[in-house]
C-alpha positions as a printed NumPy array, in Angstrom:
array([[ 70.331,  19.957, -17.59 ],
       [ 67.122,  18.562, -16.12 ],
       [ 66.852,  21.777, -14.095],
       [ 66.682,  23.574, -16.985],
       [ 63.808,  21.878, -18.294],
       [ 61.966,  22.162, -15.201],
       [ 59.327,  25.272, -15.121],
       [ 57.185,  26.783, -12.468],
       [ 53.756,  28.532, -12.571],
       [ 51.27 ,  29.891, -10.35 ],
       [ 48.195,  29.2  , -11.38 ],
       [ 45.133,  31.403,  -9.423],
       [ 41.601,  29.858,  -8.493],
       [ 38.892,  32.386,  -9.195],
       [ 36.479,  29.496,  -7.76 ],
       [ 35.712,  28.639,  -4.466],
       [ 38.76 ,  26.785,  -3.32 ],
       [ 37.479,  24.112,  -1.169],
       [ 34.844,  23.265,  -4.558],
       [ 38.564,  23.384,  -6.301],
       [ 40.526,  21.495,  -4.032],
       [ 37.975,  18.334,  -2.556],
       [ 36.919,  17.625,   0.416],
       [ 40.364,  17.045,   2.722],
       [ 41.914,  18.484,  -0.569],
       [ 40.809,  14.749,  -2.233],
       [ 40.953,  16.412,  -5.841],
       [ 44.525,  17.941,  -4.977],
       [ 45.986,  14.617,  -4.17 ],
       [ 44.165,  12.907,  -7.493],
       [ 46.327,  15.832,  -9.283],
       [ 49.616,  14.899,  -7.217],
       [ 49.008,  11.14 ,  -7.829],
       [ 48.399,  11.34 , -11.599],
       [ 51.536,  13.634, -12.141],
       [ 54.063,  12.245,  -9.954],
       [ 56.508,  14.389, -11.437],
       [ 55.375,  17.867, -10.852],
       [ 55.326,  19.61 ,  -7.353],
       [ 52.023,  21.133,  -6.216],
       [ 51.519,  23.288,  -3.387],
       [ 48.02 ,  24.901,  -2.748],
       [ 47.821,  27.849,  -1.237],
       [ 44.666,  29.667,  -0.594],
       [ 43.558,  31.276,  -4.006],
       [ 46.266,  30.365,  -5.63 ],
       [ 47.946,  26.456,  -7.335],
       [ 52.258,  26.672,  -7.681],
       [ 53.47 ,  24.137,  -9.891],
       [ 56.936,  23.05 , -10.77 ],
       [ 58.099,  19.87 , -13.089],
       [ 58.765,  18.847, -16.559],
       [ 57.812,  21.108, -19.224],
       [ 55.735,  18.984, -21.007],
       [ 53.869,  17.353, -17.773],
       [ 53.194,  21.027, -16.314],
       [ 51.755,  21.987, -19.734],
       [ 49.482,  18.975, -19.481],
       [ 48.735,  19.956, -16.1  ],
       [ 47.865,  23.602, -16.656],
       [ 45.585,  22.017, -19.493],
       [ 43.665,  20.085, -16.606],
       [ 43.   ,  22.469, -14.545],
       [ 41.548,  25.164, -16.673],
       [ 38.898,  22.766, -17.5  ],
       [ 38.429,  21.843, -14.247],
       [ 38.542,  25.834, -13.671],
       [ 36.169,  25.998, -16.591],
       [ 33.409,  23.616, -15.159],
       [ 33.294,  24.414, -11.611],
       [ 32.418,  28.247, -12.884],
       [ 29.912,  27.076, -15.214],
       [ 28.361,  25.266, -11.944],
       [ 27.642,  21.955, -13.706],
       [ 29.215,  19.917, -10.846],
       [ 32.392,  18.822, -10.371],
       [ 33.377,  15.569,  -7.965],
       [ 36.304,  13.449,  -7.541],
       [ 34.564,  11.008, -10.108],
       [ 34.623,  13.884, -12.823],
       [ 38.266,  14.838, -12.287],
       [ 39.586,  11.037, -12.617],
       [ 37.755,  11.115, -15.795],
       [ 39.226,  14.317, -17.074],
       [ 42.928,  12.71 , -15.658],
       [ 41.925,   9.61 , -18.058],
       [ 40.653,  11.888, -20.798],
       [ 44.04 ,  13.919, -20.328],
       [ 45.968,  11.167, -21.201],
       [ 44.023,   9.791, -24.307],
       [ 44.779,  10.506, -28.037],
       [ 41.882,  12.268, -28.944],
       [ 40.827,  14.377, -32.218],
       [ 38.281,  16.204, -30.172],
       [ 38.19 ,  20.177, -29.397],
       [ 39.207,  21.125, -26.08 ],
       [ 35.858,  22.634, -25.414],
       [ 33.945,  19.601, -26.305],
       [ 32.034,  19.465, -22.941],
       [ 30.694,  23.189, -23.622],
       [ 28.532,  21.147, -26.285],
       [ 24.519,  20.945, -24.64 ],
       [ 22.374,  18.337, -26.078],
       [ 19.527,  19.049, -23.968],
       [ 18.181,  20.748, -20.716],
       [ 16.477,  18.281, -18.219],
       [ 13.325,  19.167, -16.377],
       [ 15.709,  20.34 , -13.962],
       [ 17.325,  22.505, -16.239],
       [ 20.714,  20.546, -15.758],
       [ 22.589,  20.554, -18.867],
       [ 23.522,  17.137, -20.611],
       [ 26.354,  17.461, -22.44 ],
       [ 29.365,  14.799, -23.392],
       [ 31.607,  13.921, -20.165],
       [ 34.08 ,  12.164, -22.159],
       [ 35.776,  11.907, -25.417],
       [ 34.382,   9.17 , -26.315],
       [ 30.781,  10.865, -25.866],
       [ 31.799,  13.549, -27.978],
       [ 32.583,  11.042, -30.715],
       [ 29.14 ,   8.929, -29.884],
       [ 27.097,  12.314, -30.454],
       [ 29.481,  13.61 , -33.602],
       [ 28.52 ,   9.963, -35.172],
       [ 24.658,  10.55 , -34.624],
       [ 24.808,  13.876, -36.233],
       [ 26.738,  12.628, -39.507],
       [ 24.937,   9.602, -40.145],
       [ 21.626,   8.079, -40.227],
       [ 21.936,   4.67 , -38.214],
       [ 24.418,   4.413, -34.912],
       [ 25.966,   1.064, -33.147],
       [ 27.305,   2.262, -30.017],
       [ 28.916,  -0.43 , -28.221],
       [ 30.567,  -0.47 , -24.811],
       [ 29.876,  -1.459, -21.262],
       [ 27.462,  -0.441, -18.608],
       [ 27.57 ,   3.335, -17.606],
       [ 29.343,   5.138, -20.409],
       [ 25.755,   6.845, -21.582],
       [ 24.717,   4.616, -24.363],
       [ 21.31 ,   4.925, -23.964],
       [ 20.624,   8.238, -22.005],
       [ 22.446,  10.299, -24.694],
       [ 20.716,   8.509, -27.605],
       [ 16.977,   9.098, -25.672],
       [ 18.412,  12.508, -25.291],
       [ 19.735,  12.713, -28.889],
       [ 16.168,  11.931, -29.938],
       [ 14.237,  14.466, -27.398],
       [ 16.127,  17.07 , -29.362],
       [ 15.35 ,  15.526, -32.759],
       [ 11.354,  15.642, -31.886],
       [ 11.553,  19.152, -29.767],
       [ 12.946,  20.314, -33.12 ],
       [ 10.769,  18.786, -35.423],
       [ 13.247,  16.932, -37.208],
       [ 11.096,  13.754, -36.682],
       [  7.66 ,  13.53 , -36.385],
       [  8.093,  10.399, -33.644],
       [ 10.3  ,   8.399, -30.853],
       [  9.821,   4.71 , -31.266],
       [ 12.088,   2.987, -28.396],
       [ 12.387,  -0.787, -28.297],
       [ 14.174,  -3.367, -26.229],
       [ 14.347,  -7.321, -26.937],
       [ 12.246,  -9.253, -23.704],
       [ 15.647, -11.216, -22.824],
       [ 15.16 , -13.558, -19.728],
       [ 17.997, -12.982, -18.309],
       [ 17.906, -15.8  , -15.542],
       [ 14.427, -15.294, -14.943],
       [ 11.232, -16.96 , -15.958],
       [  9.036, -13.989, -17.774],
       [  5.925, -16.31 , -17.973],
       [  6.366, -16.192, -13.658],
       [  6.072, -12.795, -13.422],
       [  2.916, -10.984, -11.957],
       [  0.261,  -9.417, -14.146],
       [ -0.91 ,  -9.219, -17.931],
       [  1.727,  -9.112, -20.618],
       [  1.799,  -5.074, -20.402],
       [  2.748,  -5.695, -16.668],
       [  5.43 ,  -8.642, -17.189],
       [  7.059,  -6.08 , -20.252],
       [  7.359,  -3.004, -18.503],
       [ 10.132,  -3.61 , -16.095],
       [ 12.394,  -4.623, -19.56 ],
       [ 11.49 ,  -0.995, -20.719],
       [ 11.837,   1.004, -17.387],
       [ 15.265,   2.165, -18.365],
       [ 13.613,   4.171, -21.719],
       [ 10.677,   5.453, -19.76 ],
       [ 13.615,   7.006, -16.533],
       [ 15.542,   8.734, -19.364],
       [ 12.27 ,  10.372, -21.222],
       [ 10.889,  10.964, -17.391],
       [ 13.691,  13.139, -16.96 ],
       [ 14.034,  14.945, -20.326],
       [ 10.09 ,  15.871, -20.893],
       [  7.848,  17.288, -18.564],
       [  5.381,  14.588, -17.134],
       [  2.327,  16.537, -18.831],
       [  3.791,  16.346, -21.882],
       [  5.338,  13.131, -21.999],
       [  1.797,  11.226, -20.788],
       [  0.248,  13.476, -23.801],
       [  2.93 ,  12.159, -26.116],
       [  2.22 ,   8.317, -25.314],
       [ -0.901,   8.199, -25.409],
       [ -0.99 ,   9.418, -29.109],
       [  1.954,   7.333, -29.987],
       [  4.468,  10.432, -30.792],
       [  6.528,   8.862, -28.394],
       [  6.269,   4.837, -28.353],
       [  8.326,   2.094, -25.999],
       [  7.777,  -0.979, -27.106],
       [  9.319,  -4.409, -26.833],
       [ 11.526,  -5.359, -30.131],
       [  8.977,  -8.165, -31.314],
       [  6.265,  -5.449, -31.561],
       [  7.814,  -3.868, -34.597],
       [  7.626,  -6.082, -36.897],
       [  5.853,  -5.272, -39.575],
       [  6.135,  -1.89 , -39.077],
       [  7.791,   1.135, -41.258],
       [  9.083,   3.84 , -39.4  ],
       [  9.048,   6.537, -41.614],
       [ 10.301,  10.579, -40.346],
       [ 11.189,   8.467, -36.769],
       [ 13.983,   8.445, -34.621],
       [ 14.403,   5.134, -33.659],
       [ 16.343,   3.538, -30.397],
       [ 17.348,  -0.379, -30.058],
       [ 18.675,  -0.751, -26.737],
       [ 20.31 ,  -3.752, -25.595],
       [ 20.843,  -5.06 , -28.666],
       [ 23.469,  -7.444, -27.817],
       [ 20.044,  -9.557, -26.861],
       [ 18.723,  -9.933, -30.424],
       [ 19.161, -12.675, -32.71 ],
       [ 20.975, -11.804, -36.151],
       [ 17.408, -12.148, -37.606],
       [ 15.701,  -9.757, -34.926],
       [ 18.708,  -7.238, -35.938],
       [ 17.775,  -7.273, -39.079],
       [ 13.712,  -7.062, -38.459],
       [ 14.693,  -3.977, -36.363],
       [ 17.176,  -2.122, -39.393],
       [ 14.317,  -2.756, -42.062],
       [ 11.652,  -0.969, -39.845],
       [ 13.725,   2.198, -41.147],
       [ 11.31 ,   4.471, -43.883],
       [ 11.979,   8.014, -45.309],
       [ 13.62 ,  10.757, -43.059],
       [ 14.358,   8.611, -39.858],
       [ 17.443,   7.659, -38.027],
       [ 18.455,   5.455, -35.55 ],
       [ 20.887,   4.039, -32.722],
       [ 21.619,   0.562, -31.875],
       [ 23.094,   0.049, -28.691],
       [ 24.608,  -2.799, -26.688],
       [ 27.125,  -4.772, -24.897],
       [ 28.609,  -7.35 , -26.317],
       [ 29.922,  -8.478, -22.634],
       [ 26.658,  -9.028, -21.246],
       [ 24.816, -11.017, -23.528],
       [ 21.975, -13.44 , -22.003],
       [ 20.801, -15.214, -25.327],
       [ 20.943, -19.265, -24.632],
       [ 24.63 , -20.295, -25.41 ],
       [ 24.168, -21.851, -29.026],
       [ 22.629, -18.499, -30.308],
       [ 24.665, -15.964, -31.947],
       [ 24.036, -12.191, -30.905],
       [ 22.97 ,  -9.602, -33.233],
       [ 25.053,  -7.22 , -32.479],
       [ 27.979,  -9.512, -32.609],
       [ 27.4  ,  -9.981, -36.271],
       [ 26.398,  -7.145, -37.902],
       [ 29.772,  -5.996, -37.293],
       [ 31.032,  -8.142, -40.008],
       [ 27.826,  -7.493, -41.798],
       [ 27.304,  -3.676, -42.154],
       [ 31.219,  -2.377, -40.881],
       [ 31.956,  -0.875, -44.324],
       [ 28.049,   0.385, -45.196],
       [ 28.439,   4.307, -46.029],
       [ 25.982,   6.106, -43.39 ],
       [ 26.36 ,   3.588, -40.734],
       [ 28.464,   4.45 , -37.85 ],
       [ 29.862,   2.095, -35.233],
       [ 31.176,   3.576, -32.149],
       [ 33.402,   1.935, -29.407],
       [ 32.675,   3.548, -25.559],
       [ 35.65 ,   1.64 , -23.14 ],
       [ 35.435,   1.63 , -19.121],
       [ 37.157,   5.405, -20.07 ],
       [ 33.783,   6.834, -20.956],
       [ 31.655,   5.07 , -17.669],
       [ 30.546,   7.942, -16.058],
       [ 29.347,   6.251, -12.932],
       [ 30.756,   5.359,  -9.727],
       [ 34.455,   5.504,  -9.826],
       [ 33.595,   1.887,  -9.061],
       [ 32.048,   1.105, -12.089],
       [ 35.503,   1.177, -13.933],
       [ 37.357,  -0.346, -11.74 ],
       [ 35.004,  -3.525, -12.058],
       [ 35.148,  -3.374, -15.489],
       [ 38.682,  -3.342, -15.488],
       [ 38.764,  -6.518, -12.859],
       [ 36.396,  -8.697, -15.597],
       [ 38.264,  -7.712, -18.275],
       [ 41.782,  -8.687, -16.658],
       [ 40.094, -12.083, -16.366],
       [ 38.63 , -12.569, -20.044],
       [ 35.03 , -12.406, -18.318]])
């Protein structure tokens, strides 16, 4: 009876095989290892497969988007296909061709587009309403798709201005020690923001847009006071604000503007007997209409293979 449910396919690689199968066939025995069940031989041009209906059907599934990205030359490592393994095996309510979606072209004209399911969902959020908490941990693209979420806003005119802000958290280091004037002691807390515009808008442009303030990065306690009217607006690291900062920062918002909060909740380097921001306005604003909050897991890091698997360790021990 089993045999019977047991089907085989040959599947052909119209890519370069050795792009297909890894170096020392690495991405071939990722595919054996995360479908025990099925037999896979490579051969050449060509993938046989043989197992469980279902599992082969899954597999298939795999493989022509790992087909589908190698021929549209974005890249493809062993990193990318354990994501895609993870992404195979999550419920999801996300088209199948959700990574065909381009938010932007870098200066390098490489396309930034959502690796993960999660992603997807981050972006879908930020196009449906007009304020964004996207929580998660390091490496799952909080902040580089939201500076790239707003590039496209201003490149289209939907806004008129990018204001990006981050709180000046110590995190166990004296600010007051650093080197230099107070522009000099800020800068390294907003050298994340300026990396991700670097690489989205060409230097003679970007140095044009600063210096008239279309495009502003500013620490958190520069804004009050201000209204941010036709803006898209970016809080990053928002799990270092106070519940009072949080709501300094969601007041700036004026006519026509939108915004993204993001943080993680894990990493939070406020003294002990202060509550986080972000932490709270989850009980505060949950059920608002036009307010989005989106969960990214260790599923949607899309850095060193690593990355997850230290995630994983801290989380196994309540850290």
């Amino acid at each position: 009876m089993a045999m019977k449910n047991r089907i085989r396919n040959r599947i052909p690689i119209d890519v370069d095989p050795a792009r297909f199968f890894g170096v020392q066939d690495a991405n071939l025995r990722l595919l054996e290892e995360s479908f025990q069940n099925v037999k896979l031989v490579g051969r050449d041009r060509e993938l046989l497969i043989e197992g469980p209906g279902p599992e082969v059907n899954r597999l298939i599934e795999v493989i022509g988007v790992m087909l589908h990205r190698l021929k549209k030359k974005d890249g493809f490592s062993e990193g990318d296909l354990t994501i895609l393994l993870e992404e195979s095996e999550r419920e999801r309510t996300v088209p199948d061709d959700y990574q065909d979606r381009t938010v932007l072209l870098t200066n390098k004209k490489r396309r930034i587009y959502p690796r993960t399911a999660g992603q997807y969902q981050y972006l879908q959020a930020v196009e449906d309403n007009d304020i964004v908490m996207s929580i998660g941990p390091a490496g799952t693209g909080k902040t580089y798709l939201a500076v790239a979420m707003a590039v496209k806003a201003l490149s289209e005119r939907s806004v008129q201005r990018i204001v990006l802000a981050r709180p000046a958290v110590e995190a166990g280091e004296s600010l007051g020690f650093l080197p230099g004037d107070l522009k000099e002691k800020i800068d390294p807390y907003l050298r994340p923001l300026y990396d991700g515009l670097m690489e989205m808008v060409p230097a003679d442009r970007l140095q044009k847009q600063l210096e008239n303030r279309t495009i502003e990065v500013l620490p958190l306690a520069f804004m009050r006071g201000r209204n941010l009217s036709n803006s898209f607006v970016i809080l990053d690291e928002a799990q270092n604000t106070t519940p009072a900062q949080m709501k300094m920062f969601l007041t700036r918002l004026g006519v026509n503007s939108q915004a993204i909060v993001t943080g993680d909740i894990t990493q939070v380097d406020l003294p002990s007997e202060v509550t986080s921001g972000l932490i709270t306005i989850q009980e505060i604003l949950m059920s608002v209409e036009g307010i989005a909050f989106v969960y990214l897991t260790e599923k949607d890091v899309v850095r060193h293979r690593l990355v997850r698997e230290i995630l994983k360790a801290y989380q196994e021990k309540g850290l």
